[in-house]
C-alpha positions in Angstrom: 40.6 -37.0 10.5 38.1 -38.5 12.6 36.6 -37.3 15.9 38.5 -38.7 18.7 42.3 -38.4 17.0 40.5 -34.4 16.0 39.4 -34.2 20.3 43.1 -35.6 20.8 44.5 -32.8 19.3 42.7 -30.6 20.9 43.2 -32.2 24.1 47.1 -31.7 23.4 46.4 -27.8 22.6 44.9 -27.1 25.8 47.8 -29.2 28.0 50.4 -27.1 25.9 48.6 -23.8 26.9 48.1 -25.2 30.2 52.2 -26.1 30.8 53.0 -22.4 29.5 50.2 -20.7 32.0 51.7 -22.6 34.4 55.3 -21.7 33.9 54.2 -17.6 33.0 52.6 -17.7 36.1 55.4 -19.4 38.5 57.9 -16.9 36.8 55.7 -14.1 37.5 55.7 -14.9 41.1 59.6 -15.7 41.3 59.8 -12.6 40.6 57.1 -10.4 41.9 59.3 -7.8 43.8 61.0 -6.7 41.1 58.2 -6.6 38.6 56.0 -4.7 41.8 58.7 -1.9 41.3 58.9 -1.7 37.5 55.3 -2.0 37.2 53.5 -0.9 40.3 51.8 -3.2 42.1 48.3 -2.8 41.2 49.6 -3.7 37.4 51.7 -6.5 38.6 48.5 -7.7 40.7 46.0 -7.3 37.9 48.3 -9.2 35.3 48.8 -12.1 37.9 45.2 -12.5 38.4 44.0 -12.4 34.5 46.5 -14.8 34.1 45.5 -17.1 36.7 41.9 -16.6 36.1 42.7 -17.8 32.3 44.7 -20.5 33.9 41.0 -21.8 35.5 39.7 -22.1 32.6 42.2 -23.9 30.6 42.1 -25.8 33.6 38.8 -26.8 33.9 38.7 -27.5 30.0 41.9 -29.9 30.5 39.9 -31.5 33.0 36.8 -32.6 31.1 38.6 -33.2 28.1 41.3 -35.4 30.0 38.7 -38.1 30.9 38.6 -39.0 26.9 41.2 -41.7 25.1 44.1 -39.9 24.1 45.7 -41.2 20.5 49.5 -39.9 20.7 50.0 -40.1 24.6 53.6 -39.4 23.4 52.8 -35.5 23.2 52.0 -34.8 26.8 55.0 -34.3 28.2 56.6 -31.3 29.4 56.9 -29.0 26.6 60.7 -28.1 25.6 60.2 -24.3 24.9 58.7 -22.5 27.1 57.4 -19.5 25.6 58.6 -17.4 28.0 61.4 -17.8 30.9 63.0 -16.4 33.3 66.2 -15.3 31.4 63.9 -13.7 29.0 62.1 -11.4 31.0 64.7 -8.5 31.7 64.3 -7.2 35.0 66.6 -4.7 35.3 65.6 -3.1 32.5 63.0 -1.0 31.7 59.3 -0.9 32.3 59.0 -1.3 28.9 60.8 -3.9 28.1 59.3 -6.1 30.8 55.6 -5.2 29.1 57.1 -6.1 25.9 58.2 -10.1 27.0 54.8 -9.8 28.4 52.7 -8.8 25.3 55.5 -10.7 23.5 54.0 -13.9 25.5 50.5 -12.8 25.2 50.7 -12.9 21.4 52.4 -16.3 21.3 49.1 -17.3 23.4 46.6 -15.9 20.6 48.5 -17.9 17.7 48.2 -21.0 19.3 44.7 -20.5 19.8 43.7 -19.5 16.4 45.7 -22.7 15.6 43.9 -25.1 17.1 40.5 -22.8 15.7 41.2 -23.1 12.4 41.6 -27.4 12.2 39.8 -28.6 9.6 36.7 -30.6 12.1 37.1 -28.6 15.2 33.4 -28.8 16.9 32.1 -25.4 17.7 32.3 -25.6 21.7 35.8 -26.3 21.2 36.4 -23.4 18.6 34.3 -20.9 21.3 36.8 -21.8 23.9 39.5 -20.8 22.1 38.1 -17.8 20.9 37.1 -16.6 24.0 40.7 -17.4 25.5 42.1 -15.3 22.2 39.6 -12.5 23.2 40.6 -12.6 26.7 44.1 -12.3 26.0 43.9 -9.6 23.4 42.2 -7.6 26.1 45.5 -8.1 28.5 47.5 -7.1 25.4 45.4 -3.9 25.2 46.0 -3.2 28.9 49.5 -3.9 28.5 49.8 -1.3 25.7 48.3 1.1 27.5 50.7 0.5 30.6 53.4 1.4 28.3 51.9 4.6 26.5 51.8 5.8 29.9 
C-alpha cells in the first residue's frame, strides 16, 4: 500500500470517529434532562465534557490531515450507522442501562481505533493518536463502571 492511499485511510478513520463524536455528543445534549436525573448531573457534565474534549482532538487531527489528497473521496460521507442513537439510549429505564449504551459506545470507539493501529504501514504519530484516544476512552469506560457499581 503506499503512503498517501495508507494517510487516506487514515484520514477516513478519523472523519468516521469524528461523524460518531459528533452525533454521541448532539444526542447527549437532546437529552440532557433526562440523563441529569438518571445520572446526576455532575456525571452527565463530566461524560459531556470527556467527550467533547476527545472530540477536539479528533478534531484537530481531521484538520491537519484534511489538507492532504484524499484517494477514495467516495468514503466521506455521512456514515449510515451511527453507533449509537437516540432510540438506542433508553431513557426511561434504568441508570444502568443508560451507562450500558454508553460503555456499549465507548467500546465500539476503542475497536475502531485499534483498527486503524494495527494497518500494515501506519506511521507511528498516527498509531500514538489512536492509542492515546483508545487510552482515553478506556478511562471513561472505567468511570462509567464505576458509576454503575455504585
Amino acid at each position: 500500500m503506499n503512503k498517501r492511499k495508507q494517510k487516506s485511510d487514515f484520514l477516513y478513520g478519523v472523519f468516521v470517529l469524528r461523524e460518531q463524536l459528533h452525533t454521541y455528543l448532539d444526542i447527549l445534549d437532546k437529552h440532557r434532562k433526562p440523563l441529569d436525573a438518571h445520572l446526576g448531573e455532575t456525571t452527565t457534565l463530566r461524560i459531556l465534557t470527556n467527550k467533547k474534549v476527545l472530540l477536539e482532538r479528533v478534531e484537530d487531527k481531521f484538520m491537519a490531515l484534511s489538507r492532504m489528497t484524499i484517494s477514495n473521496a467516495e468514503n466521506f460521507e455521512p456514515y449510515e450507522s451511527p453507533w449509537i442513537n437516540s432510540d438506542g439510549l433508553p431513557l426511561s429505564n434504568s441508570k444502568r442501562s443508560i451507562l450500558k449504551v454508553l460503555v456499549d459506545f465507548d467500546k465500539v470507539v476503542m475497536v475502531w481505533c485499534y483498527f486503524f493501529i494495527t494497518a500494515e504501514e501506519i506511521d507511528a504519530d498516527d498509531a500514538g493518536f489512536m492509542l492515546s484516544l483508545i487510552q482515553d476512552t478506556k478511562f471513561e469506560i472505567d468511570n462509567l463502571i464505576a458509576e454503575l457499581e455504585q
